[in-house]
mmCIF file of the N, C-alpha and C atoms, coordinates in Angstrom:
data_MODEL
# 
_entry.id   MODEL 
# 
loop_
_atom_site.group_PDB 
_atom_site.id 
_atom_site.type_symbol 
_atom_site.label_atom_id 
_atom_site.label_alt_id 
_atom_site.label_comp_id 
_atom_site.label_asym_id 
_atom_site.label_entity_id 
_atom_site.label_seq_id 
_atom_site.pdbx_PDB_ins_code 
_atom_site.Cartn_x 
_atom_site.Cartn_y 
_atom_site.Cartn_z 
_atom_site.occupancy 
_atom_site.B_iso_or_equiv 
_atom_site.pdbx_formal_charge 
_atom_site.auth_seq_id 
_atom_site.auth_comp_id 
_atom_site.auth_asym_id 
_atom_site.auth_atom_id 
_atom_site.pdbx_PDB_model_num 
ATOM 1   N N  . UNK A 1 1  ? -26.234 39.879  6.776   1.00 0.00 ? 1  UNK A N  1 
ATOM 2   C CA . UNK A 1 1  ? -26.194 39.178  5.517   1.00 0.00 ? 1  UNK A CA 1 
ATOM 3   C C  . UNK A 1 1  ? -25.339 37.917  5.625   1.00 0.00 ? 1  UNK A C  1 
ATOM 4   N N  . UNK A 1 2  ? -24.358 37.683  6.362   1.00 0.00 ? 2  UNK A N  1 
ATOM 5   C CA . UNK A 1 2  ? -23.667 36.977  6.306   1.00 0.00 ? 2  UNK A CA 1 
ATOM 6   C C  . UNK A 1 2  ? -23.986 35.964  7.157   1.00 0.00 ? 2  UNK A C  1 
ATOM 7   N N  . UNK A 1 3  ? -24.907 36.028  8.037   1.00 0.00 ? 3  UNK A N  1 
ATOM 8   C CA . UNK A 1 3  ? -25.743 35.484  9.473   1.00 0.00 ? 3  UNK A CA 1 
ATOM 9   C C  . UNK A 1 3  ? -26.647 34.498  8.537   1.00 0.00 ? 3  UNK A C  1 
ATOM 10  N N  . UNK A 1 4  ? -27.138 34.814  7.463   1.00 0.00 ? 4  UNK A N  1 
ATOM 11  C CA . UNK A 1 4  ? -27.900 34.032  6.185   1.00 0.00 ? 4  UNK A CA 1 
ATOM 12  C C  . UNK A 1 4  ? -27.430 32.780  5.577   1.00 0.00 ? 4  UNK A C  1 
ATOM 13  N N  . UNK A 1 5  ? -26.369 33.476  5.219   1.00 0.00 ? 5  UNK A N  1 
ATOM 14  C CA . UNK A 1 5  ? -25.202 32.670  4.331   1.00 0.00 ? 5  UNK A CA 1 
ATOM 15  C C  . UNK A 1 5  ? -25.028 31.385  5.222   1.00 0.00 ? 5  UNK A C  1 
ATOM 16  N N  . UNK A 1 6  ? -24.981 31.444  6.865   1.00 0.00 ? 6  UNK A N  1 
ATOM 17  C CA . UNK A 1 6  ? -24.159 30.323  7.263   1.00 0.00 ? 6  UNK A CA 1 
ATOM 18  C C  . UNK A 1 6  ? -25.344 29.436  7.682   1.00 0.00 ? 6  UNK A C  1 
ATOM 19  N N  . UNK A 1 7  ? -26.449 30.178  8.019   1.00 0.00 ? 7  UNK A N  1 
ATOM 20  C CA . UNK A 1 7  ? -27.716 29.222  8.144   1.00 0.00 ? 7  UNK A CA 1 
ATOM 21  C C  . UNK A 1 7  ? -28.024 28.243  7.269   1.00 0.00 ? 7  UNK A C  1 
ATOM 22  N N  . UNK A 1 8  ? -28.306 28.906  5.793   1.00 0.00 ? 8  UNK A N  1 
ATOM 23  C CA . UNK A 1 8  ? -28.172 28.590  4.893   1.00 0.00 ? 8  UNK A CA 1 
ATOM 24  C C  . UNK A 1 8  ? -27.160 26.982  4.432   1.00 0.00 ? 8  UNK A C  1 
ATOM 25  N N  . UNK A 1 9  ? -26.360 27.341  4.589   1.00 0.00 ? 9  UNK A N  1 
ATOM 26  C CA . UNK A 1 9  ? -24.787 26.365  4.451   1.00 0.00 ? 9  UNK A CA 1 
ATOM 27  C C  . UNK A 1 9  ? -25.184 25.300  5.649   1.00 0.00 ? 9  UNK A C  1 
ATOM 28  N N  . UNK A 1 10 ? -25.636 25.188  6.922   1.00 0.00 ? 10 UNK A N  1 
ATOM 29  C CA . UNK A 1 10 ? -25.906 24.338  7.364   1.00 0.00 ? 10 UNK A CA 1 
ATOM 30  C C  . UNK A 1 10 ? -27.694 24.074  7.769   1.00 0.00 ? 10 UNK A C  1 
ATOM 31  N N  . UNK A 1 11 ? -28.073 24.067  6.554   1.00 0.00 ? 11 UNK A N  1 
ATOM 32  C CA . UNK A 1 11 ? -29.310 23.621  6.456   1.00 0.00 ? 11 UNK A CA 1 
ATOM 33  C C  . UNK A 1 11 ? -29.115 22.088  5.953   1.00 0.00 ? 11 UNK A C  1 
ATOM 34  N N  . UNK A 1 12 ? -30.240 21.315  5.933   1.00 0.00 ? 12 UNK A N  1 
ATOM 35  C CA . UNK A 1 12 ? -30.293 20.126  5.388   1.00 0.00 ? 12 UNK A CA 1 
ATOM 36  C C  . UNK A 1 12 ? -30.413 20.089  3.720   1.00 0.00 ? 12 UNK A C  1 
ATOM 37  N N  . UNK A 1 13 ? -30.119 18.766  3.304   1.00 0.00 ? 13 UNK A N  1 
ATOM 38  C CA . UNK A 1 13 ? -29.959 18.333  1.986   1.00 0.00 ? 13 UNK A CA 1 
ATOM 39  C C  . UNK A 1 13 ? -31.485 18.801  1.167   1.00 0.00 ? 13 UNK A C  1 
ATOM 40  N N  . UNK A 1 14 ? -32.669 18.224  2.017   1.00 0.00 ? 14 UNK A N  1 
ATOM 41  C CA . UNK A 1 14 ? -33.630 18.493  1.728   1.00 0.00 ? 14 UNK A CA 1 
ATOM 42  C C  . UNK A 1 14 ? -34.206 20.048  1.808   1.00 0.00 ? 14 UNK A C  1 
ATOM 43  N N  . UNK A 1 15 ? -34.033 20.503  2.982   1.00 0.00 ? 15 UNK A N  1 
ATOM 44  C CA . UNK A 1 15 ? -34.066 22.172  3.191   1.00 0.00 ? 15 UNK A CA 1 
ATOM 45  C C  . UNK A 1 15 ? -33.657 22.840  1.845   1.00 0.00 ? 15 UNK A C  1 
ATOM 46  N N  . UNK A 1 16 ? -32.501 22.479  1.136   1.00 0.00 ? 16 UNK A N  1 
ATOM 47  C CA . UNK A 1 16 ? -31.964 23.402  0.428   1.00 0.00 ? 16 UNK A CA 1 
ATOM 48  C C  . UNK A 1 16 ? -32.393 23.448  -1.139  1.00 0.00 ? 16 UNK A C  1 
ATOM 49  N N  . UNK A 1 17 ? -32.965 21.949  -1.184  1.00 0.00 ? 17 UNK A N  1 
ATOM 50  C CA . UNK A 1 17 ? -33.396 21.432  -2.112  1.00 0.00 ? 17 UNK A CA 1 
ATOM 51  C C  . UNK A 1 17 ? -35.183 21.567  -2.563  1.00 0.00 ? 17 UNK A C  1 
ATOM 52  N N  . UNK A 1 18 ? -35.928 22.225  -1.378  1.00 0.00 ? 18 UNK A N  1 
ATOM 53  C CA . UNK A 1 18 ? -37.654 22.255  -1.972  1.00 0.00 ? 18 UNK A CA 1 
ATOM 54  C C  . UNK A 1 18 ? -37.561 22.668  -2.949  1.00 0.00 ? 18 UNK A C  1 
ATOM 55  N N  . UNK A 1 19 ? -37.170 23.960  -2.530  1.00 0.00 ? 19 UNK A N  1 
ATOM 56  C CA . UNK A 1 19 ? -37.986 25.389  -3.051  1.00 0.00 ? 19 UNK A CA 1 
ATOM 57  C C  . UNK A 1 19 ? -37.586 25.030  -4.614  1.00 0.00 ? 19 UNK A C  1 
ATOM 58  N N  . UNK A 1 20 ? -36.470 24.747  -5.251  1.00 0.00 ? 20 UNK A N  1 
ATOM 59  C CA . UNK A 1 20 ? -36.279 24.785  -6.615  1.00 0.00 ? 20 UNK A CA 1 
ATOM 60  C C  . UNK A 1 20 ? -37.319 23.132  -7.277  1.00 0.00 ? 20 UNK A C  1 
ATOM 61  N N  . UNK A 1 21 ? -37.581 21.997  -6.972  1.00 0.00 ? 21 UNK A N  1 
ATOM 62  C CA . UNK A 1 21 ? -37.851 21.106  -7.051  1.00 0.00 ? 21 UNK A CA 1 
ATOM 63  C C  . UNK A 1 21 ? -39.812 21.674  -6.671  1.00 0.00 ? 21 UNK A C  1 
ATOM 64  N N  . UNK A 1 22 ? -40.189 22.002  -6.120  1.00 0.00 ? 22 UNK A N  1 
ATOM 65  C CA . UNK A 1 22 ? -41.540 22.973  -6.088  1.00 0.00 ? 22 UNK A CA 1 
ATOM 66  C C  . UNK A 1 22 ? -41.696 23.414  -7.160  1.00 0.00 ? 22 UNK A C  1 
ATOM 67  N N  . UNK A 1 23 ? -40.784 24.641  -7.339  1.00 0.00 ? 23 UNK A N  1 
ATOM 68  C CA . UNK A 1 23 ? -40.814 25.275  -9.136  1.00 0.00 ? 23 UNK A CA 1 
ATOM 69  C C  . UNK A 1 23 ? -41.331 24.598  -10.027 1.00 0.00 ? 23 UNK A C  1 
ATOM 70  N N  . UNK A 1 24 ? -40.273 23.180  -10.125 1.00 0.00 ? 24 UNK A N  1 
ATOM 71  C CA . UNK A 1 24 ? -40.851 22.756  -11.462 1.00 0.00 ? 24 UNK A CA 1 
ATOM 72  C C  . UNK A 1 24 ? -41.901 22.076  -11.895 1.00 0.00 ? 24 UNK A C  1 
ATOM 73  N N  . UNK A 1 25 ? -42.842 22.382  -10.828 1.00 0.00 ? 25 UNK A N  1 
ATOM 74  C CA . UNK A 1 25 ? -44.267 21.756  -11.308 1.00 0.00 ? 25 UNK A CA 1 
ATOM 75  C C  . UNK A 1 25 ? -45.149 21.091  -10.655 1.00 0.00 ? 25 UNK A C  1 
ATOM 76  N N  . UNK A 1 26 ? -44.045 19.785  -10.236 1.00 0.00 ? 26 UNK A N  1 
ATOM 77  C CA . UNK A 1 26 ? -44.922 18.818  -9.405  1.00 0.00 ? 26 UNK A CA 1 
ATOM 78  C C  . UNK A 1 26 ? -44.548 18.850  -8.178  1.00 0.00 ? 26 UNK A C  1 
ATOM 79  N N  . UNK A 1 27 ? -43.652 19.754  -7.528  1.00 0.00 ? 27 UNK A N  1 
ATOM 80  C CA . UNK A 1 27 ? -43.794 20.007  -6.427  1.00 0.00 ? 27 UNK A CA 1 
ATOM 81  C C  . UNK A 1 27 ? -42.770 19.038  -5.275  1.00 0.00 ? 27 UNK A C  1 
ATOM 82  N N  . UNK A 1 28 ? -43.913 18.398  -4.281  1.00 0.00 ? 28 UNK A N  1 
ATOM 83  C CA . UNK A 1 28 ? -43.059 17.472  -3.634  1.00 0.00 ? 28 UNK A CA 1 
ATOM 84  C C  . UNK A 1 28 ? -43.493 15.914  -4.634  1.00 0.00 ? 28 UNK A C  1 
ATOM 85  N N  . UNK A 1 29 ? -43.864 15.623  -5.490  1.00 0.00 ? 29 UNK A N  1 
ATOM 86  C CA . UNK A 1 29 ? -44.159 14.514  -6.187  1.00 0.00 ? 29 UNK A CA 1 
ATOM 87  C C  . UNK A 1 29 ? -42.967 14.178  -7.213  1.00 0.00 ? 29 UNK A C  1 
ATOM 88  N N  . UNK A 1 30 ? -42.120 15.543  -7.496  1.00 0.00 ? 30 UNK A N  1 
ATOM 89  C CA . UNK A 1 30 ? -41.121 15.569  -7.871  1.00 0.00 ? 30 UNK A CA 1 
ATOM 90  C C  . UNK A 1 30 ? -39.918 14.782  -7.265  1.00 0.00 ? 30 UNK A C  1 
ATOM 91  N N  . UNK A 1 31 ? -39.436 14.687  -6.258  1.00 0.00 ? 31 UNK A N  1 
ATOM 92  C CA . UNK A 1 31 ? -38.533 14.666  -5.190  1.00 0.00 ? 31 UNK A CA 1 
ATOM 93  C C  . UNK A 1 31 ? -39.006 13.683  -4.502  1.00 0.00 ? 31 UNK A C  1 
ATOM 94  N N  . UNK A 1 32 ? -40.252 13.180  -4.275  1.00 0.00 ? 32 UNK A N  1 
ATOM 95  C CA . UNK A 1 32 ? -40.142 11.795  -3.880  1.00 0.00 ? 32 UNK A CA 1 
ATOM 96  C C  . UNK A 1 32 ? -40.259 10.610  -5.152  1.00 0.00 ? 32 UNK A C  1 
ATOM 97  N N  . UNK A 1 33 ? -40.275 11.226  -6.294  1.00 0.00 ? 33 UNK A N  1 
ATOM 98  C CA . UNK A 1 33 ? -39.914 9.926   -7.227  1.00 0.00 ? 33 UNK A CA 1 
ATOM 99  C C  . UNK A 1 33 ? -38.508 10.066  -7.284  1.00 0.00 ? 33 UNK A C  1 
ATOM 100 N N  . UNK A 1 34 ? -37.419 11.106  -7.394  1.00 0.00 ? 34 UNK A N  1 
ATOM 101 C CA . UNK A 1 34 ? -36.131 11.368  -7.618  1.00 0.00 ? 34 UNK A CA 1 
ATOM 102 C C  . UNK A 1 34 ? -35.360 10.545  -6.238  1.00 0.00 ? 34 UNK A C  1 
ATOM 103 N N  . UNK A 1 35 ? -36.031 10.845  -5.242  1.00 0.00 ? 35 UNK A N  1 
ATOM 104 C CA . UNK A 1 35 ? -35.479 9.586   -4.287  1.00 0.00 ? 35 UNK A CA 1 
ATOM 105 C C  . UNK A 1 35 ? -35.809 8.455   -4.418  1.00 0.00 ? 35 UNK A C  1 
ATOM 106 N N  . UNK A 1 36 ? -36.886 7.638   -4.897  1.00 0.00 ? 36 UNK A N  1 
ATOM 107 C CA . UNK A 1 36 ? -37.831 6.449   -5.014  1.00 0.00 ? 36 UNK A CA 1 
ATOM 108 C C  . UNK A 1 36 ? -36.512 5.991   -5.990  1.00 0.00 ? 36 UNK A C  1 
ATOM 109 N N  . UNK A 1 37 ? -36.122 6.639   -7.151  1.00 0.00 ? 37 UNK A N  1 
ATOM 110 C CA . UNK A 1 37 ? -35.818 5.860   -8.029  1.00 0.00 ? 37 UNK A CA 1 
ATOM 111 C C  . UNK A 1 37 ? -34.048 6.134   -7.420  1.00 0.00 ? 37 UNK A C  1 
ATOM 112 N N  . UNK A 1 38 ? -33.500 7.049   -6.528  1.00 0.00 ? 38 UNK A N  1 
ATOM 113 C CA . UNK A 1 38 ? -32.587 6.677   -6.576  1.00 0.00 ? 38 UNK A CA 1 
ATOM 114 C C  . UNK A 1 38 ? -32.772 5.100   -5.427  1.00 0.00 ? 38 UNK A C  1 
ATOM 115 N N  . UNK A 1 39 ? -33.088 5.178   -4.524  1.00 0.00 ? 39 UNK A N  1 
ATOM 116 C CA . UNK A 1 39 ? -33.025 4.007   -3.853  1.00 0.00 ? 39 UNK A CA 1 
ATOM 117 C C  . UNK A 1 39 ? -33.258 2.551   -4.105  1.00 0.00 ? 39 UNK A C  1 
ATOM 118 N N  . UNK A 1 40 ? -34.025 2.592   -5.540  1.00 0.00 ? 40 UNK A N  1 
ATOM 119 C CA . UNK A 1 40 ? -34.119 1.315   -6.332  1.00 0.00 ? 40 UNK A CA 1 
ATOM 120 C C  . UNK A 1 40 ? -33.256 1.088   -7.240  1.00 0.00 ? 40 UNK A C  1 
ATOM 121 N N  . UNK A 1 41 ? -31.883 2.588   -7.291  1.00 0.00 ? 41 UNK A N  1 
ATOM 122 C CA . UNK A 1 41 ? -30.538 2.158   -7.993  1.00 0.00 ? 41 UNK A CA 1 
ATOM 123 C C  . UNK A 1 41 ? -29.535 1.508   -6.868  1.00 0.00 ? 41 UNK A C  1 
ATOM 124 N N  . UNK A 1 42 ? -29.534 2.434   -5.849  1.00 0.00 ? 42 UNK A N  1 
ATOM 125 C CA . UNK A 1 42 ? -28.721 1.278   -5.051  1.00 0.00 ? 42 UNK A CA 1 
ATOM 126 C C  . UNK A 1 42 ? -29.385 -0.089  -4.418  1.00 0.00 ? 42 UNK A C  1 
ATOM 127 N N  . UNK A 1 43 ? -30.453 -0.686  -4.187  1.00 0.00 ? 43 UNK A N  1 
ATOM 128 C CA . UNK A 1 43 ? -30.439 -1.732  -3.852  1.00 0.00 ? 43 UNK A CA 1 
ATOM 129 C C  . UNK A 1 43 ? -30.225 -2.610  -5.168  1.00 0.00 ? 43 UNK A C  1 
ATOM 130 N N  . UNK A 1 44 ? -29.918 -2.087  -6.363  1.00 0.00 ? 44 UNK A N  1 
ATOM 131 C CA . UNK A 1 44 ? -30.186 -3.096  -7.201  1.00 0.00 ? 44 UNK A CA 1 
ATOM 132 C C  . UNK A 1 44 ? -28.665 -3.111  -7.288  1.00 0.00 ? 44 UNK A C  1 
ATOM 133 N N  . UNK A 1 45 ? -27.797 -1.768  -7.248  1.00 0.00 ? 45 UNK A N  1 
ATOM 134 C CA . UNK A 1 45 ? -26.375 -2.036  -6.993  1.00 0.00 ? 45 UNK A CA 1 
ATOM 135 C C  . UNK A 1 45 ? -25.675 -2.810  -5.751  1.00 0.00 ? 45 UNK A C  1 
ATOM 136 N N  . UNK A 1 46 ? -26.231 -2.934  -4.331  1.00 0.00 ? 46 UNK A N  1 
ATOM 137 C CA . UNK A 1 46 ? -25.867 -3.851  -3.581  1.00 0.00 ? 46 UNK A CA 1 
ATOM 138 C C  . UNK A 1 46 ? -26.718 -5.238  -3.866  1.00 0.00 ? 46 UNK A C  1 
ATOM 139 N N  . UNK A 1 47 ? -27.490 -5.387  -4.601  1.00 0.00 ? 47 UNK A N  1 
ATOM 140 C CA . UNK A 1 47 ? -27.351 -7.021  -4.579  1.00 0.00 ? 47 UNK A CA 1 
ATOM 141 C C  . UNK A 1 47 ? -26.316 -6.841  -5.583  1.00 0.00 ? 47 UNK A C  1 
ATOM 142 N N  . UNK A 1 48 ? -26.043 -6.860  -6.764  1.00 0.00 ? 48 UNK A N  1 
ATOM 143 C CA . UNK A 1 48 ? -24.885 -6.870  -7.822  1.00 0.00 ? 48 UNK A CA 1 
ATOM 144 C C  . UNK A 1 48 ? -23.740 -7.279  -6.800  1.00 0.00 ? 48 UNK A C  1 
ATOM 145 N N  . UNK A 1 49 ? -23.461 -6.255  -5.566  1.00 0.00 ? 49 UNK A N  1 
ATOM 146 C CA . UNK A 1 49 ? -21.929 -6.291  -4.759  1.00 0.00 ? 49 UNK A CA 1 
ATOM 147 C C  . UNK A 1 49 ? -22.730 -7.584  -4.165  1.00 0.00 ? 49 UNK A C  1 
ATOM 148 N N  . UNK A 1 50 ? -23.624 -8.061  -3.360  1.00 0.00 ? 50 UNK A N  1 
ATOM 149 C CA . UNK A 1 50 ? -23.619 -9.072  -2.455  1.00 0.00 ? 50 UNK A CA 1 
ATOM 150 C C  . UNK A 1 50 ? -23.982 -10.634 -3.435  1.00 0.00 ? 50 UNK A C  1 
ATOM 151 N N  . UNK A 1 51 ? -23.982 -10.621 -4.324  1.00 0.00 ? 51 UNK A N  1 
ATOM 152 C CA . UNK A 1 51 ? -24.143 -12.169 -5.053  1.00 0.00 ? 51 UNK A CA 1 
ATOM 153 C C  . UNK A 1 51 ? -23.508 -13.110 -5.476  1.00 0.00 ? 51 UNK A C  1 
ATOM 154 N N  . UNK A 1 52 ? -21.970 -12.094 -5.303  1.00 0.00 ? 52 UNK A N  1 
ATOM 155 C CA . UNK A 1 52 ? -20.595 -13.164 -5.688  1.00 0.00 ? 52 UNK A CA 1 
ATOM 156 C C  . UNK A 1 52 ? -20.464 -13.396 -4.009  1.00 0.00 ? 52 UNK A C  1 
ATOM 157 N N  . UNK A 1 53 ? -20.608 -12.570 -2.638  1.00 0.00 ? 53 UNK A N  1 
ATOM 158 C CA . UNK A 1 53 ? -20.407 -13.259 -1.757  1.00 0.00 ? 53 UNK A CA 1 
ATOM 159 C C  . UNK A 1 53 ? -21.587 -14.294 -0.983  1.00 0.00 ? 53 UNK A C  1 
ATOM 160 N N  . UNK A 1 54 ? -22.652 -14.496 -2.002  1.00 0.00 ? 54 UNK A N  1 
ATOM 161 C CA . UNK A 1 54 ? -23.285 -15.141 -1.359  1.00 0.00 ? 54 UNK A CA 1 
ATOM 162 C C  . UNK A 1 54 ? -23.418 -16.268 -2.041  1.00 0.00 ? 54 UNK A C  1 
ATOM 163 N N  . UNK A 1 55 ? -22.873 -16.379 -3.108  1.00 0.00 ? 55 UNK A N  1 
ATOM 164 C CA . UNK A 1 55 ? -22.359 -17.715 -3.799  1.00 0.00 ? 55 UNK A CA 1 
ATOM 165 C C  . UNK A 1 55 ? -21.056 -18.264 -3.539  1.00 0.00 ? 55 UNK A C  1 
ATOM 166 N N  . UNK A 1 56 ? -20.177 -17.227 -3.157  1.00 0.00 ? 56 UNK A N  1 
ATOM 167 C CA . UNK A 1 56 ? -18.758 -18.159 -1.928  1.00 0.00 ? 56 UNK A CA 1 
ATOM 168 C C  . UNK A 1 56 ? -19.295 -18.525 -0.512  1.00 0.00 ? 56 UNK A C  1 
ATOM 169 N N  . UNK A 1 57 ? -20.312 -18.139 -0.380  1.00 0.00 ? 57 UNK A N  1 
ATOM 170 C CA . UNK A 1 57 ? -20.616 -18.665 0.963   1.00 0.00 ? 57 UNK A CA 1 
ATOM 171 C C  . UNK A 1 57 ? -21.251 -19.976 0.812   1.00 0.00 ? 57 UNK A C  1 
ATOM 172 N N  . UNK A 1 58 ? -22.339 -19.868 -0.036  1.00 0.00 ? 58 UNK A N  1 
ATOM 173 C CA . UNK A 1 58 ? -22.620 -21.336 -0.566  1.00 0.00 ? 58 UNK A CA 1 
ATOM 174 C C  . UNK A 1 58 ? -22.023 -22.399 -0.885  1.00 0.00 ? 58 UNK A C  1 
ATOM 175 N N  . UNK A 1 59 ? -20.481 -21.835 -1.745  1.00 0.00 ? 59 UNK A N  1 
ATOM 176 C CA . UNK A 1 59 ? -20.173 -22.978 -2.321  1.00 0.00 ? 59 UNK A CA 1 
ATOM 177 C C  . UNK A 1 59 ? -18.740 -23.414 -1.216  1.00 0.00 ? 59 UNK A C  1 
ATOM 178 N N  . UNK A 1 60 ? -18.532 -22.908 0.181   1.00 0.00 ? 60 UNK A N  1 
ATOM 179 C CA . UNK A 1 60 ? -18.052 -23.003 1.177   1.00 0.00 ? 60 UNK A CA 1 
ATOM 180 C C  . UNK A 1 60 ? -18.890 -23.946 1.948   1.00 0.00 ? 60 UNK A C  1 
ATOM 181 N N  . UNK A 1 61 ? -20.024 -23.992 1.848   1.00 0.00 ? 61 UNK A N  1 
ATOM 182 C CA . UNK A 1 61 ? -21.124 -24.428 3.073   1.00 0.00 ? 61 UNK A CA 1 
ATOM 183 C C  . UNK A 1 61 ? -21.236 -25.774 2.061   1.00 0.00 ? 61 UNK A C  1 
ATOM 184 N N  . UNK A 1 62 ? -21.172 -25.723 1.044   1.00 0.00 ? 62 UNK A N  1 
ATOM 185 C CA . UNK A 1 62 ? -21.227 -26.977 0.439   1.00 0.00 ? 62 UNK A CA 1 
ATOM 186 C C  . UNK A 1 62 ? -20.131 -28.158 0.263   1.00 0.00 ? 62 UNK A C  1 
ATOM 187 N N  . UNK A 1 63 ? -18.784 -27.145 0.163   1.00 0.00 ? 63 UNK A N  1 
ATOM 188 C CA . UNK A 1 63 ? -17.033 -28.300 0.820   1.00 0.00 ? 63 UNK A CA 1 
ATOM 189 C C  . UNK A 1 63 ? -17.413 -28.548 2.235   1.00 0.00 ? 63 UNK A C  1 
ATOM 190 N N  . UNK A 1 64 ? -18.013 -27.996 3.020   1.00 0.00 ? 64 UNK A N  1 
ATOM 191 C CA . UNK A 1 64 ? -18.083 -28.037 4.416   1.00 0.00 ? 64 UNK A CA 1 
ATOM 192 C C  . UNK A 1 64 ? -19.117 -29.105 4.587   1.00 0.00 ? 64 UNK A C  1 
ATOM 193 N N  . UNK A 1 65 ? -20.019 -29.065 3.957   1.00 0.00 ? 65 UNK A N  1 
ATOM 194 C CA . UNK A 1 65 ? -21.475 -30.267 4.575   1.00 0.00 ? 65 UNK A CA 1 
ATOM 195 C C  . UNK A 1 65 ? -20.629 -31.580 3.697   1.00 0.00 ? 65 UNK A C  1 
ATOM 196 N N  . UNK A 1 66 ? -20.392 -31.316 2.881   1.00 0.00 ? 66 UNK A N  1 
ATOM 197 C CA . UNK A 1 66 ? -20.195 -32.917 1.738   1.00 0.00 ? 66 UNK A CA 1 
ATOM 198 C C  . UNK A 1 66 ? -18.778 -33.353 2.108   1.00 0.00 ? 66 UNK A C  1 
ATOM 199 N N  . UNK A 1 67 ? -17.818 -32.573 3.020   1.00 0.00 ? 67 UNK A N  1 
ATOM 200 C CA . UNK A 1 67 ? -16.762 -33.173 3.367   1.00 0.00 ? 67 UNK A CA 1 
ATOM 201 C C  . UNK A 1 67 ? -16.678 -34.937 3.704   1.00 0.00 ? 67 UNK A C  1 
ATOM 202 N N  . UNK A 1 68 ? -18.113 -35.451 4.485   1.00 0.00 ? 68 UNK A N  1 
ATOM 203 C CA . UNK A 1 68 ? -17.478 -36.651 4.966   1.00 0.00 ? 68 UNK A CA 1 
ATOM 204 C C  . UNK A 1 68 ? -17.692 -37.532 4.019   1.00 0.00 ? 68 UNK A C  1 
ATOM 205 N N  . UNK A 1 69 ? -18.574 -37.068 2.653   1.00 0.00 ? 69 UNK A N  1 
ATOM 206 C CA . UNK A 1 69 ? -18.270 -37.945 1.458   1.00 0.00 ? 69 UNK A CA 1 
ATOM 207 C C  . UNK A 1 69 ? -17.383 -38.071 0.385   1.00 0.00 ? 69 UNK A C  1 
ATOM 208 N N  . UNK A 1 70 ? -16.099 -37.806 0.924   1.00 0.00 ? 70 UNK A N  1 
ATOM 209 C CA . UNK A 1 70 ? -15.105 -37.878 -0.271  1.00 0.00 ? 70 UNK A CA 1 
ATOM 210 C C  . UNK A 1 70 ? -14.425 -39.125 0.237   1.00 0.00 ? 70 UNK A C  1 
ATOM 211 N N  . UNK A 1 71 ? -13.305 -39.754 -1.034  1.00 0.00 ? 71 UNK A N  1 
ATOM 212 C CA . UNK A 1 71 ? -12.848 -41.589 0.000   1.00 0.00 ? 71 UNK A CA 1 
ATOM 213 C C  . UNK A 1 71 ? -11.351 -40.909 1.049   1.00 0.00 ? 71 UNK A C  1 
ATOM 214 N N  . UNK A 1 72 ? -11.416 -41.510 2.187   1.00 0.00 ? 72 UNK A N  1 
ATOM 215 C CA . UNK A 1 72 ? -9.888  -41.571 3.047   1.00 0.00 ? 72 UNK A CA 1 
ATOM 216 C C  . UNK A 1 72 ? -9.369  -42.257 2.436   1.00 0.00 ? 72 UNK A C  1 
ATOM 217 N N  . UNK A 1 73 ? -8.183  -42.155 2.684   1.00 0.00 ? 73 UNK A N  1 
ATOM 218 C CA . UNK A 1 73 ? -7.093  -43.150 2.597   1.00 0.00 ? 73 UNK A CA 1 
ATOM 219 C C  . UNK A 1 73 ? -7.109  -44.196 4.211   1.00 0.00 ? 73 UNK A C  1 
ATOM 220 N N  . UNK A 1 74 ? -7.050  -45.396 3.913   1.00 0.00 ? 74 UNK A N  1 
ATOM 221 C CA . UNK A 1 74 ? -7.658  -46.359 4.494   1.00 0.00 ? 74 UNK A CA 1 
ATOM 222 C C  . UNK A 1 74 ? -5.822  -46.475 5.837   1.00 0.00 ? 74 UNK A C  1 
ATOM 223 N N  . UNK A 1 75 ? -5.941  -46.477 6.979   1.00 0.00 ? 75 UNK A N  1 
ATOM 224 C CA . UNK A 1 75 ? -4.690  -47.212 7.283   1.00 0.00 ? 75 UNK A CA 1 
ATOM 225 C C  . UNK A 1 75 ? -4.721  -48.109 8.168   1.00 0.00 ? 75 UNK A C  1 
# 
């Protein structure tokens, strides 16, 4: 019984997860929209994290290109 228990415990995320997600109806159609939609929460949460650094990168690349048009001081 206890030989169960530990199989069990190191089964996969998905392994552990059919059989109840089957139950409720739709089966595996269930569980691939529940992943579908989590993965269209995080990419929509890493652009959110990557858009402030890709507007300091821009506005870096832009002091950097337009540098040789600002005036010297002449000597």
């Amino acid at each position: 019984m206890t030989s169960a228990r530990q199989t069990s415990s190191r089964s996969s995320f998905f392994q552990r997860f059919w059989k109840p997600a089957s139950i409720t109806g739709a089966g595996g159609t269930a569980a691939f929209v529940w992943f579908e939609e989590l993965l269209l929460f995080s990419a929509e949460i890493l652009a959110l994290i990557l858009l402030p650094i890709m507007a300091g990168l821009i506005y870096l690349l832009n002091i950097l290109a337009f540098k040789s048009t600002r005036p010297r001081k002449e000597q």
